[in-house]
BAFI-3210 file (N, C-alpha, C; in Angstrom, 3 decimals, decimal comma, padded with zeros to 6 digits):
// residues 172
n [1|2|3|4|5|6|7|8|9|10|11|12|13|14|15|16|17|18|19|20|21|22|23|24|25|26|27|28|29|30|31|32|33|34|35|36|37|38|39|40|41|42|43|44|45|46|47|48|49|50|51|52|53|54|55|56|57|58|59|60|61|62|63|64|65|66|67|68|69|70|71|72|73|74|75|76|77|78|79|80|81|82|83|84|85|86|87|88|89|90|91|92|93|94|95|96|97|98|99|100|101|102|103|104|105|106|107|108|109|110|111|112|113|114|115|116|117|118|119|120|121|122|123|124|125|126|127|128|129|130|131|132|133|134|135|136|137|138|139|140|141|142|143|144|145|146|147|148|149|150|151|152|153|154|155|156|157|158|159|160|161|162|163|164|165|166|167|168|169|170|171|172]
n.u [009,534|007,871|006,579|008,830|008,521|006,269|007,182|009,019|007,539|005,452|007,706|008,521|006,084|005,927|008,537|006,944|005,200|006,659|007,527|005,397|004,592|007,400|006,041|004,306|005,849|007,658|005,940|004,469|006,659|006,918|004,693|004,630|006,539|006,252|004,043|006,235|008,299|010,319|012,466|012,941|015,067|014,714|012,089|010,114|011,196|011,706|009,982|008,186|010,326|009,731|006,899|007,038|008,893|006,821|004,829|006,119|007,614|005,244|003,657|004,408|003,140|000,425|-000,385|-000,372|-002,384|-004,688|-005,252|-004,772|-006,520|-008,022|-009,469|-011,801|-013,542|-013,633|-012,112|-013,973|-016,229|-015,521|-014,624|-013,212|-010,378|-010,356|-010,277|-008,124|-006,128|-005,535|-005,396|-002,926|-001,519|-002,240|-000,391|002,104|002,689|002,399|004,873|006,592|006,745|007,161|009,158|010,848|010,621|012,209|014,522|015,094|015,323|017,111|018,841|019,145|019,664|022,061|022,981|022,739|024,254|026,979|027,331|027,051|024,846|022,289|019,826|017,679|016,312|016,713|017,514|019,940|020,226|021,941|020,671|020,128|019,835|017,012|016,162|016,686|014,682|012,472|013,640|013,674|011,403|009,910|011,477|010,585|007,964|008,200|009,017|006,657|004,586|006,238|005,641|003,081|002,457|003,894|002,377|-000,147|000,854|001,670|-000,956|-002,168|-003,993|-003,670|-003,246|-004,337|-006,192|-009,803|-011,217|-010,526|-010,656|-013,252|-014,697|-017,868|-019,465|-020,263|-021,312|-023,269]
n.v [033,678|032,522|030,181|028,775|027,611|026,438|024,432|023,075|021,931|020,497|018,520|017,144|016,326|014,171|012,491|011,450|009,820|008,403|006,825|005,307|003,330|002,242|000,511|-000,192|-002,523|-003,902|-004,890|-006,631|-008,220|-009,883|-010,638|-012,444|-013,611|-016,666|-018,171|-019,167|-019,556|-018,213|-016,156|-012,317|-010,983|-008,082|-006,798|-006,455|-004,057|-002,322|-001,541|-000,414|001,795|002,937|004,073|005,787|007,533|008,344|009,398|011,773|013,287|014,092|016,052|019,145|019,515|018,668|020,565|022,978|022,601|022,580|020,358|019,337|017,802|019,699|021,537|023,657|025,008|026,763|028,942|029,820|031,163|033,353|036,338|039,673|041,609|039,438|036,982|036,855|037,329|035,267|033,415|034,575|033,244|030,781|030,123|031,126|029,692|026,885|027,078|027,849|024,556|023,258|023,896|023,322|020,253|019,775|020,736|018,677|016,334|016,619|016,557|013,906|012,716|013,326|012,161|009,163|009,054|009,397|007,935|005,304|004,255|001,654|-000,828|-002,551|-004,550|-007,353|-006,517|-004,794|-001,919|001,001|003,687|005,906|006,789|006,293|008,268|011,023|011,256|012,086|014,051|015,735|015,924|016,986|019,155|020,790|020,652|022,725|024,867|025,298|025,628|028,418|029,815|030,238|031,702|034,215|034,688|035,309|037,342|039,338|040,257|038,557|036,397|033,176|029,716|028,245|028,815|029,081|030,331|029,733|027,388|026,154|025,522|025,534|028,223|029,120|031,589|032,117]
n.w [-009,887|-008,519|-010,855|-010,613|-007,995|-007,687|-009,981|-008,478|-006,512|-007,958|-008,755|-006,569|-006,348|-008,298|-007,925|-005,870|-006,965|-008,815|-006,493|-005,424|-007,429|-007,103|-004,726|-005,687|-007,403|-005,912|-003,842|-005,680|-006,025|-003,875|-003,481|-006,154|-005,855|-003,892|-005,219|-007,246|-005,490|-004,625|-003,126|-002,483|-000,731|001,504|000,177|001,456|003,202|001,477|000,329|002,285|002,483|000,399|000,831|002,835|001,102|-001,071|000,675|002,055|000,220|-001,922|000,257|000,063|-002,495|-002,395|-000,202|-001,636|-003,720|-002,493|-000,851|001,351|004,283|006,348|009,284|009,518|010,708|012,755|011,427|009,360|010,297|011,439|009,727|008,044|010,114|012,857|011,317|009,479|010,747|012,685|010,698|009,471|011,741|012,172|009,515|010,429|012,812|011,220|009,753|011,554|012,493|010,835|009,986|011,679|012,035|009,931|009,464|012,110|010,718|008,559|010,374|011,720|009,088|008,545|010,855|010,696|008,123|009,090|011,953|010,259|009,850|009,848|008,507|010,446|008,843|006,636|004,558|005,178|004,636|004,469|006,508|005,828|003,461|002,410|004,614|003,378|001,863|002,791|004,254|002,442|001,294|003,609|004,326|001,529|002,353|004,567|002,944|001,456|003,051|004,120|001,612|001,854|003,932|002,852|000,272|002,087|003,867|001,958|001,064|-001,147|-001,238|000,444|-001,122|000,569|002,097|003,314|001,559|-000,778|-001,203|-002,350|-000,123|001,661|002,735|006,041|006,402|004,319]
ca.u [009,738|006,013|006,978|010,053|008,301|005,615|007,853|009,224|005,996|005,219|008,624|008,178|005,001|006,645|008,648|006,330|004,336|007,528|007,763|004,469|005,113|008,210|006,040|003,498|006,539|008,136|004,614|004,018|007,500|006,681|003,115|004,841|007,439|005,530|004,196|007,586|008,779|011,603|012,214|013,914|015,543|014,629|011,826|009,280|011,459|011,437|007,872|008,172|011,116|009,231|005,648|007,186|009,005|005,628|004,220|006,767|007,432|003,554|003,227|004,030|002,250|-000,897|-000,656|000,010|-003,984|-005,138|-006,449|-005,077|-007,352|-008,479|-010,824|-011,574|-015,082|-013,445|-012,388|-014,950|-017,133|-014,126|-014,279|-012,323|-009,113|-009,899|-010,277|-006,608|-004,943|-005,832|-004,794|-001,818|-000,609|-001,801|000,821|003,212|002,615|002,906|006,224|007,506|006,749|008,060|010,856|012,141|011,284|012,784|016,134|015,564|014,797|018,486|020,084|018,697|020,156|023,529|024,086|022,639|025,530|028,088|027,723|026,959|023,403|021,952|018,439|017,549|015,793|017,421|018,322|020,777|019,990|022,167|019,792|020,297|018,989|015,646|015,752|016,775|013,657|011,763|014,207|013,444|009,837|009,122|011,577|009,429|006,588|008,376|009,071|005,285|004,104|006,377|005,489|001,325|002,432|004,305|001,163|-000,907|001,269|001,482|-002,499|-003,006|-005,085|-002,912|-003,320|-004,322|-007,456|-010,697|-011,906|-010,040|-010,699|-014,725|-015,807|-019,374|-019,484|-022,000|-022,133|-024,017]
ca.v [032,844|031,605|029,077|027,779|027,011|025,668|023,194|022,154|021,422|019,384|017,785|016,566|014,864|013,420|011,506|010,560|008,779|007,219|005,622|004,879|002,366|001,105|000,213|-001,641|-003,210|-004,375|-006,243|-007,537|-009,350|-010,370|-011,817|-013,325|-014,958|-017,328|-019,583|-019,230|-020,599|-017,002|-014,620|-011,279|-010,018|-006,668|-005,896|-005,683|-002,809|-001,284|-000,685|001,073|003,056|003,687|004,110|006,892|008,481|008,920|010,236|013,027|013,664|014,579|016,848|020,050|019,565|018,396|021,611|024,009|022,222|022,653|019,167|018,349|017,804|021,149|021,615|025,471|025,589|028,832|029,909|029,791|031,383|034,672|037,730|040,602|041,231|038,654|036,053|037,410|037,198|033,605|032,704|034,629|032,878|029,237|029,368|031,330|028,140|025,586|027,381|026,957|023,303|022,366|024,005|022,625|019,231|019,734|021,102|017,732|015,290|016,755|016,277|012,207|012,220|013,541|011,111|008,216|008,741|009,771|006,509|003,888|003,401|000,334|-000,929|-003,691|-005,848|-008,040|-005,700|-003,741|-000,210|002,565|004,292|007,684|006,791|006,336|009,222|011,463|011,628|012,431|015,328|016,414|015,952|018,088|020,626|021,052|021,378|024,102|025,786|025,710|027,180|029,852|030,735|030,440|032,634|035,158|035,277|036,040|038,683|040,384|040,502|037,810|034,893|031,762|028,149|026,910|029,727|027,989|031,052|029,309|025,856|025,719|025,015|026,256|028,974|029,236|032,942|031,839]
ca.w [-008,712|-008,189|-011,349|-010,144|-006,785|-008,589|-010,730|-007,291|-005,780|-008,679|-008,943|-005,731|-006,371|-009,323|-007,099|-005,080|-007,986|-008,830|-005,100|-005,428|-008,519|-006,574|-003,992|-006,855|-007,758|-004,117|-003,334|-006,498|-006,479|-003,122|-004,346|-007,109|-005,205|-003,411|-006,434|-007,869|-004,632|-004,516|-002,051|-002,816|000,492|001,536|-000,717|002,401|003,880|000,387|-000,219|003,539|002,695|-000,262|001,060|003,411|000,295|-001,331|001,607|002,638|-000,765|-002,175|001,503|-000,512|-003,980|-002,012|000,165|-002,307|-004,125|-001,092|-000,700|002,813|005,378|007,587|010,125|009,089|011,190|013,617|010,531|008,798|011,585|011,415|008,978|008,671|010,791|012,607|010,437|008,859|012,641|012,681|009,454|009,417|013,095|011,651|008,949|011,435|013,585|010,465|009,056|012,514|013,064|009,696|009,773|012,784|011,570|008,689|010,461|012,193|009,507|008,171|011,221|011,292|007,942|008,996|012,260|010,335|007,689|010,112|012,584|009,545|010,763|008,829|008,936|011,441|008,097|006,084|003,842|005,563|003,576|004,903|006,695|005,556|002,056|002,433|005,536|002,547|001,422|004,498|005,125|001,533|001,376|005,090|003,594|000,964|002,767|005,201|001,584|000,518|004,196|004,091|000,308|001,359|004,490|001,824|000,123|003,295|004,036|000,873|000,314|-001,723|-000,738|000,118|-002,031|001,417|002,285|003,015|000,267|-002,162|-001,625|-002,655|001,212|001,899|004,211|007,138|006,083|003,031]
c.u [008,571|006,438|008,013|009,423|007,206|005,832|008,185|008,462|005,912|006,135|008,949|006,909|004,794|007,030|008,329|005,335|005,460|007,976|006,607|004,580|006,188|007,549|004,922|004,885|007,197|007,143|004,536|005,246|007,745|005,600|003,543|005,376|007,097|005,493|005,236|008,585|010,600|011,535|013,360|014,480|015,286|013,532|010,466|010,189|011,602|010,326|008,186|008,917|010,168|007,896|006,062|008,045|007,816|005,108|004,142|007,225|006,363|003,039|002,718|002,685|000,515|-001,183|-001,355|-002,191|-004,505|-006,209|-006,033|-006,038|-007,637|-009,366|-010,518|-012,855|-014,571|-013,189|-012,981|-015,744|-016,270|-014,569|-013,625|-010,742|-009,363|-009,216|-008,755|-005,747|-004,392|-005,367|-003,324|-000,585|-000,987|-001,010|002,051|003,633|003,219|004,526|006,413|007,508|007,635|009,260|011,853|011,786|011,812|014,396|016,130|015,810|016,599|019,774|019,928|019,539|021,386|024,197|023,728|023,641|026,544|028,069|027,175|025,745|022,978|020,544|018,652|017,284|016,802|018,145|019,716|021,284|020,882|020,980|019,373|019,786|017,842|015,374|015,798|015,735|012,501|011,947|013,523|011,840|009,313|010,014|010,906|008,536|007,010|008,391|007,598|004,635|004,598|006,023|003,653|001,897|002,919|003,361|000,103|-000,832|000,986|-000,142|-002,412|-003,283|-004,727|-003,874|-005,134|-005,817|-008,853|-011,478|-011,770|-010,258|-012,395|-015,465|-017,045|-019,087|-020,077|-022,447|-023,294|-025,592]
c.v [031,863|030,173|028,264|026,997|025,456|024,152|022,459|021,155|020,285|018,284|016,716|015,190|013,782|012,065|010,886|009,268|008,045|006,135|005,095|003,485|001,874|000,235|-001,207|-002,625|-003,941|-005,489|-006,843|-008,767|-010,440|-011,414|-012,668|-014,839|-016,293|-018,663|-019,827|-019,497|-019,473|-016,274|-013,686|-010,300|-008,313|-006,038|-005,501|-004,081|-001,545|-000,559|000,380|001,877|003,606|004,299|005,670|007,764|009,247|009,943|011,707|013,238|014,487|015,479|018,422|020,729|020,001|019,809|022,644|023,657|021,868|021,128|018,387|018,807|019,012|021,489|023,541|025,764|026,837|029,709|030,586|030,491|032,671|035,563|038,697|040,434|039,951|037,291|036,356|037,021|035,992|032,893|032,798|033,534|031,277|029,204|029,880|029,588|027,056|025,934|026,741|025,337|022,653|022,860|023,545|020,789|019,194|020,011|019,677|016,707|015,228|015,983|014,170|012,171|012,256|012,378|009,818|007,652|008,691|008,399|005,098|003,496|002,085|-000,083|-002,299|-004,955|-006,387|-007,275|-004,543|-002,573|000,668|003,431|005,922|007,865|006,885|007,350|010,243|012,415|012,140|013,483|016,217|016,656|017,020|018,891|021,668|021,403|022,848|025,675|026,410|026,509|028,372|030,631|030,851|032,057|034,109|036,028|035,652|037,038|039,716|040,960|039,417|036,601|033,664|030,703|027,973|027,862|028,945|028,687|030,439|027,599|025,288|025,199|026,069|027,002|029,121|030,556|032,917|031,471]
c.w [-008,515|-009,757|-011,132|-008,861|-007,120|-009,124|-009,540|-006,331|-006,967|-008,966|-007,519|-005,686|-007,579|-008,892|-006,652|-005,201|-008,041|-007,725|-004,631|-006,301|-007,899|-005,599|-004,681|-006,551|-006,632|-003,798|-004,492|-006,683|-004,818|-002,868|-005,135|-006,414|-004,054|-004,202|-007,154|-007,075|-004,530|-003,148|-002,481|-001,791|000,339|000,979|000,404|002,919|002,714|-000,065|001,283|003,259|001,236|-000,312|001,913|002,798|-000,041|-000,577|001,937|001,418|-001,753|-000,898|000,489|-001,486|-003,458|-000,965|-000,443|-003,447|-003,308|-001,116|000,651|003,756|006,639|008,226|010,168|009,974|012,049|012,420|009,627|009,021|011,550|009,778|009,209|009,111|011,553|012,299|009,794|010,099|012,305|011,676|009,302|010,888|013,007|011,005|009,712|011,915|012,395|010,080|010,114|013,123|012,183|009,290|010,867|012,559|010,292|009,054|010,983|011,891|008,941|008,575|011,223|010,488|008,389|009,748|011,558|009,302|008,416|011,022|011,650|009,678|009,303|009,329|009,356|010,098|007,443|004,996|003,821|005,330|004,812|005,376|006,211|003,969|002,175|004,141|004,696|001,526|002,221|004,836|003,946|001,725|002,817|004,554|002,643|001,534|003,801|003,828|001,638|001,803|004,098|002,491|000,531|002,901|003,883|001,276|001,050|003,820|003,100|000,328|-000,742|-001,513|-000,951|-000,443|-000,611|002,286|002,005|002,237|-000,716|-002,346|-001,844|-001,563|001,067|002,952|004,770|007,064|005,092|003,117]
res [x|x|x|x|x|x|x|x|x|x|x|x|x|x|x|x|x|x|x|x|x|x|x|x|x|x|x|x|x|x|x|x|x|x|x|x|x|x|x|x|x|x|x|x|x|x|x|x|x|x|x|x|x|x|x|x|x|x|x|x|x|x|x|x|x|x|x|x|x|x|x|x|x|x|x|x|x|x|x|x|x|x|x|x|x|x|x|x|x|x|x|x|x|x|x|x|x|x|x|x|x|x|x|x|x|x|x|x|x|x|x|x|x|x|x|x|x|x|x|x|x|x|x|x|x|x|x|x|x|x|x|x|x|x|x|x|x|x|x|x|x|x|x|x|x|x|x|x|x|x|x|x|x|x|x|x|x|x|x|x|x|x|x|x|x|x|x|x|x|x|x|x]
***
């Protein structure tokens, strides 16, 4: 299981390189088009729908190598139970945030197909395409909380543990 999740995590931030490079590509034909006297409708709202693929796409991966951003100083400052409490009832807390946006990220997707939604720019994208990825990407990340809370439970020392991520400890 731990490799399948794995592959997912990474298949995610796969994507998110690839909407990274659309988003090269979006500005650069926007830069181009200028001295070439073009314009290519839509491709500003493309880099955004694709700037906020990237984004919510790469959530998991970047979890799971614990390289997002954490202010760990109480925890840090904690041993013992509990230092464990605290840890275990932050990813409590994160599962439950991201799983209810992730339940609502869905639902977006749903009513945005269901009443035709369309984007205000010139491009008139179905909105539910580029929400798609948004729903996916925070699903994902509800995934990777509940698999670091899994490991928190079970005894072994989530991704996302400021043991495991080479911070200095003030015990030291």
């Amino acid at each position: 299981m731990r490799r399948v999740l794995d592959a997912v995590y990474d298949a995610g931030a796969i994507l998110a390189a690839l909407f990274m490079v659309l988003i090269l590509l979006n500005i650069s034909l926007q830069v181009l088009g200028g001295p070439f006297h073009f314009y290519l409708r839509g491709t500003d709202a493309f880099a955004g729908y694709s700037m906020a693929a990237a984004s919510f796409l790469a959530l998991a991966h970047t979890l799971k190598r614990n390289e997002h951003i954490r202010v760990t100083l109480l925890l840090n400052r904690l041993s013992g139970w509990p230092r464990r409490v605290l840890e275990l009832w932050c990813l409590g807390v994160a599962c439950a945030i991201s799983g209810y946006f992730s339940w609502f990220a869905w639902k977006m997707v749903w009513w945005s197909w269901r009443f035709h939604d369309v984007s205000a720019a010139d491009d008139r994208t179905p909105l539910w395409l580029p929400q798609i990825a948004m729903a996916l990407g925070v699903s994902l990340l509800a995934v990777a909380f509940a698999d670091e809370l899994v490991s928190a439970l079970t005894g072994r020392a989530p991704a996302t543990s400021a043991q495991n991520s080479g911070e200095i400890s003030h015990s030291e």
